[in-house]
C-alpha positions in Angstrom: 20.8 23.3 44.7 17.9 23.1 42.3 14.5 21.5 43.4 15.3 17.7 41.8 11.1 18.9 40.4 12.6 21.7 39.0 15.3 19.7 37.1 13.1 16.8 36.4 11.0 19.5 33.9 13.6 20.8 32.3 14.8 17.7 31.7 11.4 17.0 30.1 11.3 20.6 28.2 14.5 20.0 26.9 13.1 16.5 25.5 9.8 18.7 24.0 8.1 17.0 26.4 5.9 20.3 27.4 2.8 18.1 29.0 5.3 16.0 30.8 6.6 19.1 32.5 3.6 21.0 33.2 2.5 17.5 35.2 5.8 17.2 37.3 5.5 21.4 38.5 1.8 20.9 39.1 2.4 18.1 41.4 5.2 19.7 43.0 3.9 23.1 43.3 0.7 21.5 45.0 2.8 20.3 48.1 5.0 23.5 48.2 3.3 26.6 45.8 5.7 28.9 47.3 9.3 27.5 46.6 11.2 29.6 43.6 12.8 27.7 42.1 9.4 25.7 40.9 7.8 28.7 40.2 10.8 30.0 38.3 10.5 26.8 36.6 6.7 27.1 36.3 7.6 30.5 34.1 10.1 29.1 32.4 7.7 27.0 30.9 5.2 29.4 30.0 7.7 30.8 27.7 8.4 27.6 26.3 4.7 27.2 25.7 4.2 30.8 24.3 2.1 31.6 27.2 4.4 34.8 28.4 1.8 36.9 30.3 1.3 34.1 32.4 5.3 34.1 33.2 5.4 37.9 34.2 2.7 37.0 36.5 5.1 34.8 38.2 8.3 37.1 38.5 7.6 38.0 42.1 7.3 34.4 43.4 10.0 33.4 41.2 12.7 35.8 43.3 15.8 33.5 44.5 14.9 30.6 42.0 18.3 29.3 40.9 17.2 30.5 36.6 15.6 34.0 38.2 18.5 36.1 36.0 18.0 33.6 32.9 13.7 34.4 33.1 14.1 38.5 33.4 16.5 38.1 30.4 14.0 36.3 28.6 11.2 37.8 29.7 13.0 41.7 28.5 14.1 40.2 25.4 10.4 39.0 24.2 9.2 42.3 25.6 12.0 44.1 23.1 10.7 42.4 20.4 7.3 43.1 21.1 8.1 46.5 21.0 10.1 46.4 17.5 7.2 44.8 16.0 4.9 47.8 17.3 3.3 46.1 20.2 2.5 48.2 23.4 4.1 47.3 26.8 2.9 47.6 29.5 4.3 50.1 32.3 6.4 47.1 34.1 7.1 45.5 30.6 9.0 48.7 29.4 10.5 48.4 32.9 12.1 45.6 32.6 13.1 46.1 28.7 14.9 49.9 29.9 16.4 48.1 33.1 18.4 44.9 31.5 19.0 46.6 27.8 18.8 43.5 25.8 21.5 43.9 22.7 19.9 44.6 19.8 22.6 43.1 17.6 21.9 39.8 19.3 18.0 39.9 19.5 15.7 41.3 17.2 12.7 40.6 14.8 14.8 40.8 11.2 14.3 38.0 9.2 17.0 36.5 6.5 16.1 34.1 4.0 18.8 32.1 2.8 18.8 30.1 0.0 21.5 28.2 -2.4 20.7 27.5 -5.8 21.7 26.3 -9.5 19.9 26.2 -12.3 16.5 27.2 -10.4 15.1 29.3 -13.2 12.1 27.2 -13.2 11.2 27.6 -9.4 12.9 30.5 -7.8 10.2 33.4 -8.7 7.5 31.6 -7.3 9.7 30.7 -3.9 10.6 34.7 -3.9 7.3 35.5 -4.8 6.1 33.7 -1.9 8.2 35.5 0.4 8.8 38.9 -0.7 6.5 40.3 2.1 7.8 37.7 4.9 11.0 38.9 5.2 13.5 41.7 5.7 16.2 40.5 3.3 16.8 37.8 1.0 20.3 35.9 0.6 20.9 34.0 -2.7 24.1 31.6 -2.5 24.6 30.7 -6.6 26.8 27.5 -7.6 27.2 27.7 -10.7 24.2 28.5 -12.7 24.1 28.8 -16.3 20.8 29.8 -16.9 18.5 32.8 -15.6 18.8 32.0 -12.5 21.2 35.3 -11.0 19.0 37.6 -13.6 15.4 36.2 -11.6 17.8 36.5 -8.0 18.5 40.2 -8.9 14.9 41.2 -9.7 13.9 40.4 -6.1 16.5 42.5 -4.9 18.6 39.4 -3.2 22.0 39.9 -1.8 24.2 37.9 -4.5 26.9 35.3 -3.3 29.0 32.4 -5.2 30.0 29.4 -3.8 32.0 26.4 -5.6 30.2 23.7 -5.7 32.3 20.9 -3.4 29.5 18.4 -2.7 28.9 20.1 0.7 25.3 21.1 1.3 26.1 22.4 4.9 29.6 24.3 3.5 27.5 25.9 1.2 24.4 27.4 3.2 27.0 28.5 5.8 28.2 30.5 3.4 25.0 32.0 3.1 24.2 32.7 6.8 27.9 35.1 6.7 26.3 37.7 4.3 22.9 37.4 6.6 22.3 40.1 8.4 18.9 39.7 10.4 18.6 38.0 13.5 16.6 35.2 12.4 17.5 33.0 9.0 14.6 31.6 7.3 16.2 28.5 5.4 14.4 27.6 2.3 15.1 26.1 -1.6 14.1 27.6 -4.9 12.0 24.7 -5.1 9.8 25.4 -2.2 7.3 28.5 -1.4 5.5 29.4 2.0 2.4 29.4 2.0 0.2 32.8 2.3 -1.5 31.6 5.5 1.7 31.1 7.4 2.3 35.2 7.0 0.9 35.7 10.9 3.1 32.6 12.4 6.1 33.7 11.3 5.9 37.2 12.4 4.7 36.0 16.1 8.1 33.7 16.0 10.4 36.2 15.3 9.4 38.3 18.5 9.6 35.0 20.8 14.5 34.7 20.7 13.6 32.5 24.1 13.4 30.0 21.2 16.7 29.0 19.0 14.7 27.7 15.9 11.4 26.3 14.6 9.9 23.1 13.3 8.4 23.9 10.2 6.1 21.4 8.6 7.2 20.9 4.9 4.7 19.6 2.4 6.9 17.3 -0.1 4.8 16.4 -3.2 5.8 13.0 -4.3 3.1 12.6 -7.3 3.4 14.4 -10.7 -0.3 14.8 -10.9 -1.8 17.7 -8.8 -3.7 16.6 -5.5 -1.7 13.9 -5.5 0.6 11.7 -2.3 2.5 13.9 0.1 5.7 13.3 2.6 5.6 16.2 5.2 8.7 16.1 7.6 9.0 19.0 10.2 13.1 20.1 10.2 14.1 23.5 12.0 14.0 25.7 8.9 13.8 28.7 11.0 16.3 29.6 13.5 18.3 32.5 15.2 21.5 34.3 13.5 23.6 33.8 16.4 27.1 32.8 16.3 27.9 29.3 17.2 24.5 28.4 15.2 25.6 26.6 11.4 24.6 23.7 9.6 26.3 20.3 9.8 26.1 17.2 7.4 27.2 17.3 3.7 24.1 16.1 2.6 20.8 16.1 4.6 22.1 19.1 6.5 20.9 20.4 10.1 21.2 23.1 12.4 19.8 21.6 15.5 23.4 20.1 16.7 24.2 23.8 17.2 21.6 25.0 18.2 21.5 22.3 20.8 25.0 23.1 21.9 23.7 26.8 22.7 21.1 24.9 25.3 18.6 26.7 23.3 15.2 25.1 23.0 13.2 25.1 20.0 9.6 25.0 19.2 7.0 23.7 16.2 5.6 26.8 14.7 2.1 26.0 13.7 0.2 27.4 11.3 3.1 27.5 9.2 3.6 25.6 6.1 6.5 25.0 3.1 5.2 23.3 0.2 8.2 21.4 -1.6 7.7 20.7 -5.2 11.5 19.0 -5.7 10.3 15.8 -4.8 8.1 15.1 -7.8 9.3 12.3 -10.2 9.3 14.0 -12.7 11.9 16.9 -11.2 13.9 14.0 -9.4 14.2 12.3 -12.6 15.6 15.2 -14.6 18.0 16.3 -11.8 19.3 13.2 -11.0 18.2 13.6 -7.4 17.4 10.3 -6.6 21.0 9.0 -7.6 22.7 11.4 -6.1 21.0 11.8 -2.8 21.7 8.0 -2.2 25.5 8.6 -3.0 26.0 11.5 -1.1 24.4 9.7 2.2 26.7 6.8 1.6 29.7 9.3 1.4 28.8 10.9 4.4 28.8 7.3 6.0 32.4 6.4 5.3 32.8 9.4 7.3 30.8 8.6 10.4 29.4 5.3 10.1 27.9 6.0 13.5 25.8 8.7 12.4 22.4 7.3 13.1 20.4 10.3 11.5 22.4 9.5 8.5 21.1 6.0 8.5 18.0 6.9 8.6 17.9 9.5 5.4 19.7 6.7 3.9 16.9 4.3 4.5 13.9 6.7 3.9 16.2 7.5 0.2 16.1 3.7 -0.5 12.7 3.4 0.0 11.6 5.9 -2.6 14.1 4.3 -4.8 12.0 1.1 -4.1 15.3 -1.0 -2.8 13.8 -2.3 0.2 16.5 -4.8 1.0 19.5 -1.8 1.4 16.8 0.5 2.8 15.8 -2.4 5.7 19.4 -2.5 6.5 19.7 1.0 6.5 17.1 1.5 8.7 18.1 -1.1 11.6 21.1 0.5 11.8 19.3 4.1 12.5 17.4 2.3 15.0 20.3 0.5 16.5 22.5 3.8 16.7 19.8 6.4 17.6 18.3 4.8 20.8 16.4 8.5 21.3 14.7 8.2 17.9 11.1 8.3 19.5 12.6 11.9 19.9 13.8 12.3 16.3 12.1 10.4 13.9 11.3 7.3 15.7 7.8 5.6 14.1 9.1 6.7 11.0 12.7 4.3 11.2 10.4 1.2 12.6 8.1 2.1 9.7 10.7 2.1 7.2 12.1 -1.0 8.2 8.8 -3.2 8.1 7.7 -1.9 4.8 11.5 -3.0 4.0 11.1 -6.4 4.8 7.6 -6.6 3.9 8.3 -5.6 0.4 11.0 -8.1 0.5 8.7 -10.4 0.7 10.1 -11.3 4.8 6.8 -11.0 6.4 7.6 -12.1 9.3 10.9 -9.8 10.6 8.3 -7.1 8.6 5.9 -8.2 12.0 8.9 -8.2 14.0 10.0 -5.1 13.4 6.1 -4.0 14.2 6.4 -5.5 17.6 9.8 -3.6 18.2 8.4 -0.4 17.4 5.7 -1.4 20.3 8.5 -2.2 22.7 10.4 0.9 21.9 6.8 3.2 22.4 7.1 4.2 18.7 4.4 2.0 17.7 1.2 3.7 16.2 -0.5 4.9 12.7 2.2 4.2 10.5 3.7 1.0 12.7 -0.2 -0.7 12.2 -0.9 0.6 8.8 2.5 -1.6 8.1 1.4 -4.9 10.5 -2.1 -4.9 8.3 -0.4 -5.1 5.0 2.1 -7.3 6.0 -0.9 -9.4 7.5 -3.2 -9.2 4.4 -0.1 -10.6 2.5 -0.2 -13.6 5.2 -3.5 -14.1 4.2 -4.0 -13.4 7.7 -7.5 -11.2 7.6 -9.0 -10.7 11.0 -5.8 -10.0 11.9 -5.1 -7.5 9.4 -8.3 -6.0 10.0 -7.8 -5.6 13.6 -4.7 -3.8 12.8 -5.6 -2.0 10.4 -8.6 -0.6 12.8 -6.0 0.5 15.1 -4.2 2.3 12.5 -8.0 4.1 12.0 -7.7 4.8 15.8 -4.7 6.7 15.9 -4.1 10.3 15.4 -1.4 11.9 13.6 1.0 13.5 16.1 1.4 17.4 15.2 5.2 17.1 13.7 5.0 13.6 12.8 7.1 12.8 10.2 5.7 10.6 7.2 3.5 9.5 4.1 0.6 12.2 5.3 -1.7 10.1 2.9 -1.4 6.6 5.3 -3.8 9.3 7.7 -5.4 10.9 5.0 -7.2 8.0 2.7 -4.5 4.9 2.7 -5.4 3.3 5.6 -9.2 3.1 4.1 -8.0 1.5 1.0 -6.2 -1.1 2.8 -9.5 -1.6 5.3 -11.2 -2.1 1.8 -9.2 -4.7 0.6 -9.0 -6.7 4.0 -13.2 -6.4 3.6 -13.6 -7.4 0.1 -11.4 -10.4 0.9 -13.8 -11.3 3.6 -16.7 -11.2 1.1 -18.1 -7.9 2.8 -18.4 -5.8 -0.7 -20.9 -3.2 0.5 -18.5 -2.2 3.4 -15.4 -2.4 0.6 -17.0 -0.3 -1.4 -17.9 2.5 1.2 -13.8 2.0 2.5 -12.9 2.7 -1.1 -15.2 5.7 -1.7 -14.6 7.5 1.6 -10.9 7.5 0.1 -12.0 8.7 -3.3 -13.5 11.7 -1.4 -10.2 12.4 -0.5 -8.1 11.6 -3.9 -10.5 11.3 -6.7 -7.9 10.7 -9.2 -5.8 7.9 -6.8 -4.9 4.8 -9.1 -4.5 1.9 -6.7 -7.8 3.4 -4.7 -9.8 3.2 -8.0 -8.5 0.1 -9.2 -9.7 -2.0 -5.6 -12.7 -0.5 -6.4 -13.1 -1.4 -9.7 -12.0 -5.5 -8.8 -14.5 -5.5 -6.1 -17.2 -4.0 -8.4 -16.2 -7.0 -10.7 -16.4 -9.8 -8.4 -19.6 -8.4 -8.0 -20.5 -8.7 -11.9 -21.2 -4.7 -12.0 -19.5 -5.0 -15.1 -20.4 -1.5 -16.8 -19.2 0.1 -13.4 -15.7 -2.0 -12.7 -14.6 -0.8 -16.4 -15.2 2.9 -15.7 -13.4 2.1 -13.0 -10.7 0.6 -14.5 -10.4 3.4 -17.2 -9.8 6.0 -14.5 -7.5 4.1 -13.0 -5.6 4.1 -15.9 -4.5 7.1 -15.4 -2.1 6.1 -12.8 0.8 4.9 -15.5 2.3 2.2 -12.8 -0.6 0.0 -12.8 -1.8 1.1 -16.1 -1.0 -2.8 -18.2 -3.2 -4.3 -15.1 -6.1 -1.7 -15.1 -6.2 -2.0 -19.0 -6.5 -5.7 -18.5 -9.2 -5.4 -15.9 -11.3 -3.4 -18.0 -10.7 -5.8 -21.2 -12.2 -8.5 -19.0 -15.2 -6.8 -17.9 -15.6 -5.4 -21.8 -15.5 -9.1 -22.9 -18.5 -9.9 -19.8 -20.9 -7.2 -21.6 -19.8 -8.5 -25.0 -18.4 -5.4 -25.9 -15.7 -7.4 -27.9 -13.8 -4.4 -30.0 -13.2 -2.9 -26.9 -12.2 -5.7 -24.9 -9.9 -6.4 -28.3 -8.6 -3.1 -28.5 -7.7 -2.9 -24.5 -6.2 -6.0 -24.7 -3.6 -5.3 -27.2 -3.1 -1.6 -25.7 -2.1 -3.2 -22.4 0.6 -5.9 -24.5 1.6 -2.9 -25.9 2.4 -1.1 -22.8 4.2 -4.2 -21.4 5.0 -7.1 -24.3 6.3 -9.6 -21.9 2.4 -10.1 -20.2 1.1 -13.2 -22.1 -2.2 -12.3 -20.4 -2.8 -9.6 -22.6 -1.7 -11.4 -25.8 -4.1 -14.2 -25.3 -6.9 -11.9 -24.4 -6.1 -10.2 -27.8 -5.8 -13.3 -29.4 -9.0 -14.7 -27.7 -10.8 -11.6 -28.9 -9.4 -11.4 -31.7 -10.6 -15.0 -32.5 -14.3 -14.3 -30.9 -14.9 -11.7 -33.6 -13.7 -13.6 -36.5 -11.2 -10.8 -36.7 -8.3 -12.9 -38.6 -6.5 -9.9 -39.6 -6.5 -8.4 -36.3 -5.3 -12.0 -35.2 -2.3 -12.3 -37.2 -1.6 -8.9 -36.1 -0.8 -10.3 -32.7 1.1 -13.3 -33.9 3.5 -10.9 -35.7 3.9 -8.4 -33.0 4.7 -11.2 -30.5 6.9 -12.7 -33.2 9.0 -9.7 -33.2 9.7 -9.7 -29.2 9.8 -13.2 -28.9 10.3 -16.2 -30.2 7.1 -18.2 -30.7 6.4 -21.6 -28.5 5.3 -24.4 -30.8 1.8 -23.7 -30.2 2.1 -20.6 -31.1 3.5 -21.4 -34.1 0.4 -24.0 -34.7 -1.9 -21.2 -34.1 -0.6 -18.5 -36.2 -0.2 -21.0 -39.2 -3.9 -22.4 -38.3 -5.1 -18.6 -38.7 -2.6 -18.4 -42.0 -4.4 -20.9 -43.5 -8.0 -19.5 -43.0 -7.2 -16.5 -44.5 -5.9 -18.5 -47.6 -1.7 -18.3 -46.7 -1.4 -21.8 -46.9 2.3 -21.3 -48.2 3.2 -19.6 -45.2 1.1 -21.6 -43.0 3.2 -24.1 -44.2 6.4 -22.6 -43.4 5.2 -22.4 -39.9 3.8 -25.8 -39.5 7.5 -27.1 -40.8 8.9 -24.8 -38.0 7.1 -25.9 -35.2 7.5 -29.8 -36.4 11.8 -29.0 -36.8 11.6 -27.7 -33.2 9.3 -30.3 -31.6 9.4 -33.6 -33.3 6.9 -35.6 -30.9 4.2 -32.7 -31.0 1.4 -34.4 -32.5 -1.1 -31.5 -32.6 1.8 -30.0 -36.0 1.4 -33.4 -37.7 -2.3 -33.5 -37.4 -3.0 -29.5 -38.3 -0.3 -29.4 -41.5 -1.9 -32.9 -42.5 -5.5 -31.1 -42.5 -3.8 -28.4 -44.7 -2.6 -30.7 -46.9 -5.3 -32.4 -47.2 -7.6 -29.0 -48.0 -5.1 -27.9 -50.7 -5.1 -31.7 -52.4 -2.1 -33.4 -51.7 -3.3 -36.6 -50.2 -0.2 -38.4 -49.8 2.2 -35.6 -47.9 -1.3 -35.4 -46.0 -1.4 -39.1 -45.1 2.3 -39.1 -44.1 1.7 -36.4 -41.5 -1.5 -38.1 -39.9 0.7 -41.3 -39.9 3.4 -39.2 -37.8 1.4 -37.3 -35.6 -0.5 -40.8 -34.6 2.7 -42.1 -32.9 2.7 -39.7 -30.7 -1.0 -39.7 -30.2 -2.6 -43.3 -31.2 -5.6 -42.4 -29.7 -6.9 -39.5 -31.6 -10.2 -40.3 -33.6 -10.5 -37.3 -35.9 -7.2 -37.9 -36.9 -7.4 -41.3 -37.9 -10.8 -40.6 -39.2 -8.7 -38.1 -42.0 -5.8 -40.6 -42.5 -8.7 -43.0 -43.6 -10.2 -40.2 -46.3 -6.7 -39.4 -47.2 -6.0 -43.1 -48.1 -9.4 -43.8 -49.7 -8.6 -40.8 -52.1 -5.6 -42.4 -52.7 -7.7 -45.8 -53.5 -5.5 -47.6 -50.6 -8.6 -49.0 -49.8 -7.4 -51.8 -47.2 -5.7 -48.7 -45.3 -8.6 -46.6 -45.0 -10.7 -49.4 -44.0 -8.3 -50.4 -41.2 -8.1 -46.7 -40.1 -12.5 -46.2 -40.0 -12.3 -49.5 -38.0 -9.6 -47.3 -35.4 -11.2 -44.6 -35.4 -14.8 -47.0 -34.5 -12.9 -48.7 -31.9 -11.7 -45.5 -30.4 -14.6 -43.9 -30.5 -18.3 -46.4 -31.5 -20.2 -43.3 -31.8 -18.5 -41.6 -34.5 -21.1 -41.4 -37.4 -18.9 -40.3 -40.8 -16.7 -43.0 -39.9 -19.2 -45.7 -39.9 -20.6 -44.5 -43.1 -17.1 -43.8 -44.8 -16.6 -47.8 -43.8 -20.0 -48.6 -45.1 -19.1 -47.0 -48.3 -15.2 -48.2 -49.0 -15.8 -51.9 -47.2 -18.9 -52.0 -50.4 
């Protein structure tokens, strides 16, 4: 019977709990160093942590552990490919390698790359490119290309396959492993390249079969602009050609089912990186990725409804889609159905479910779903970069700033899965924010440049920085600010905005005019921006530039009655009294009690002569408003041109009584009363 030490470490290996392991031998092996089967465990693990010398140290002591037969294989077959790869054995190396044979049609050092495409003219020579001197052959699965895609293929000297298309991502890369014929299968996409630097990893994997694949961090761009946000996820993308080993899942497809099956372990391969440019809106957008991704998930679904992994792609899908209701539902079902996801993509679920609900505007299951992730031990960088935002939207600040500290705290766990960015600059931006809101600028400031240092070009960083600089009055600084920010076409109409304001404070007022009206361009529906036209418009004495803005709002909208006051007002200063008119009629037709029409088309009225129609108005509008001076000040001039002197007279005496102090009155009275 095995050492219950022995099988509590593999129990922990198999997890990829190495650490855990190691502790559980070392205490055991401290109260008996001599017992086999721990120190055939002991080696075991060194091959698991890539430490093999230190395992053939152990093969004597290890004699009559229960796995003693499963070590010497392992040991001879990472010895055999040593020797492939033109390493030199030692005397009781070679030993071992000439006394167990291992088969070489079963272990060996050959890569195969494997890769489906369609349509990949675009990307596939710079994915080849990339690994032309990686591997030992390269396996191209077509599906239907119509473009140069098979001609690019054939120039790299791939082995040529065809595969109809039947919405089965796993069906068709298992076609690809059948014409493989190395003994490891580098899966990649057309879309994707290795990097150089990853050259020495992937040789040192392929001489180490004790393993049955390899994490692989991949590098997802998710910004059109170089430099920009990142996703990385760390899926087995390479693994051993071994029957029994194929992908599973029609969309989101895995080989780590089988491998697991096999009772093969498998390793994160460091050093080693795949940069994925697929992900970028702009190639989502003209593939129809984003769409289709969410549809095949849900198909896959009616299948298995209890396929937690599923619920999770599904939810991390709806998320980039920005549909945070369906993605928070998707997500608590991964969580619900994958109670091992601290294993698989744990922090990541808990994440995507508060950032679910807290951009649903549910802040507090968003904290909920925080404190879950806590109780589940998934809690960390991501879990309190979500509790601070979901805390700043509170208004909760010492809170959020607590939380968001912890988020500083914490380190990124080599094969985390998630926004790389939240570690890289985000969580500064959001420390900023919480500071500024607390009044402490100087600190906000320093948050928001540290950030910067790491994005330069990073809209939402730029534009904090620009609002604080302008809560500060730096005017000249917020609006460079702002400008850059621009860039970032999302929060373009606000940035364009914030930088008309800060024009306006250094009286820069053709600017401030001309940013305005870019950012009601960009977005017509934002009355902000068309009064701050207007307003500037009406600061410069720019009356053509006015009456621009009242007839491209005119045209996607229809304009409120004040509106319509306004634009005739402007009319009539720039000598349209016709149309002014017109407008004036309008905005009477459509509200009859609004005395500000009466009293502005009596004025007109009056400037262009016709006293009575004048008087008529002011009389109307003064039902509504019987307490307006000015207005019965003009109904009195109006009447006194008519020679209705008794009128006039009883309308100066109103406007007196109204208002004692008002001087033309009193001397319009004197004047008419002699």
């Amino acid at each position: 019977m095995t050492h219950p030490a022995a099988s509590e470490a593999r129990i922990a290996l198999k997890a990829l709990k190495s650490t855990d392991a190691q502790d559980i031998l070392a205490r055991a092996l401290a109260a008996e160093p001599n017992n086999p089967d721990l120190v055939c465990e002991q080696a075991h693990l060194g091959l698991f942590i890539q430490q093999e010398s230190e395992s053939v140290k152990l093969l004597p002591k290890a004699v009559g552990g229960l796995r003693y037969a499963e070590l010497e294989q392992n040991l001879a077959e990472y010895f055999f490919c040593v020797h492939q790869a033109g390493g030199r054995l030692s005397k009781d190396e070679a030993a071992l390698v000439n006394r167990l044979k291992p088969d070489p049609s079963r272990v060996g050092i050959k890569i195969s790359a494997c890769l489906i495409v369609k349509n990949e003219e675009k990307h596939l020579a710079t994915c080849l490119e990339s690994i032309k001197d990686l591997v030992d052959e390269i396996v191209v699965i077509d599906t239907g290309s119509t473009d140069r895609t098979v001609a690019i293929a054939e120039e790299y000297g791939a082995k040529l396959g065809y595969f109809e298309w039947c919405q089965d991502f796993a069906a068709a890369r298992n076609a690809s492993l059948k014409l493989a014929t190395g003994n490891w299968i580098l899966w990649i996409d057309a879309d994707e390249e290795i990097t150089p630097r990853s050259a020495k990893a992937f040789r040192e994997a392929s001489i180490r079969p004790q393993f049955g694949g390899y994490n692989i961090e991949i590098v997802n761009f998710v910004d059109d602009r170089e430099g920009g946000n990142t996703f990385v996820h760390c899926p087995i993308r390479l693994f051993r050609n071994l029957p029994g080993i194929e992908f599973v899942g029609s969309v989101h497809e895995q080989v780590v089912q089988s491998i697991d099956k096999l009772g093969l372990p498998w390793a994160r391969l460091d050093n080693a990186q795949i940069l994925h440019s697929g992900y970028r809106p702009s190639e989502v957008e003209a593939k129809g990725k984003q769409e289709r991704t969410v549809t095949m998930i849900e198909a896959a679904l009616e299948e298995n409804p209890e396929d937690g992994f599923q619920w999770f792609n599904l939810a991390n899908a709806l998320t980039i889609a920005r549909d945070y209701e369906r993605a928070a539902v998707a997500a608590k079902e991964a969580i619900r159905l994958s109670p091992d996801c601290s294993h698989t993509f744990g922090q990541l679920a808990y994440q995507l479910l508060a950032l679910g609900y807290g951009s649903s505007g549910r802040l507090a299951e968003s904290l909920k779903a925080c404190d879950e992730a806590d109780a589940a031990e998934c809690g960390g960088m991501l879990i309190e970069f979500e509790r601070a935002q979901t805390l700043l939207k509170l208004g909760r600040h010492h809170e959020a700033l607590d939380a968001i500290d912890r988020s500083l705290v914490a380190q990124w766990t080599p094969g985390q899965s998630g926004d790389r960015g939240i570690e890289t600059h985000k969580r500064f931006i959001v420390r900023g924010q919480i500071l500024a809101l607390l009044g402490r600028h100087a600190e906000a400031l320093d948050m928001f440049d540290t950030a910067l240092r790491v994005d330069p070009a990073y809209g939402p960083c730029l534009y904090c920085k620009a609002a604080t600089l302008e809560n500060l009055e730096r005017f000249d600084e917020a609006a460079e600010c702002y400008r850059l920010a621009g860039n970032d076409a999302e929060i373009r109409n606000t940035t364009l905005k914030g930088e008309a304001r800060c024009h306006l404070e250094l009286d820069n007022l053709e600017t401030a005019r001309d940013r305005f009206r870019e950012a009601w361009t960009e977005t017509p529906q934002d009355s902000e921006a068309w009064v701050g036209w207007c307003d500037a418009c009406a600061n410069l004495g720019d009356g053509p530039g006015l009456l621009s803005a009242y007839e491209a709002q005119a045209k996607v909208a229809e304009p409120t009655v004040g509106i319509l006051i306004n634009w005739a007002r402007t009319l009539a200063q720039g000598g349209q009294s016709e149309r002014a008119l017109q407008l004036y009629s309008e905005a009477i037709q459509r509200d009859p009690e609004n005395s500000n029409a009466y009293f502005n088309c009596g004025d007109l009225l009056y400037s262009m002569g016709y006293m009575h129609d004048a008087a008529h108005l002011y009389e109307s509008g003064l039902r509504f408003d019987p307490e307006n001076a000015d207005a019965w000040f003009t109904l009195g001039n109006s009447l006194a041109k008519l020679g209705i002197i008794e009128g006039a007279v009883i309308s100066y005496e109103r406007t007196l009584q109204i208002r004692p102090d008002h001087l033309p009155a009193r001397h319009n009275l004197e004047q008419v009363a002699a």
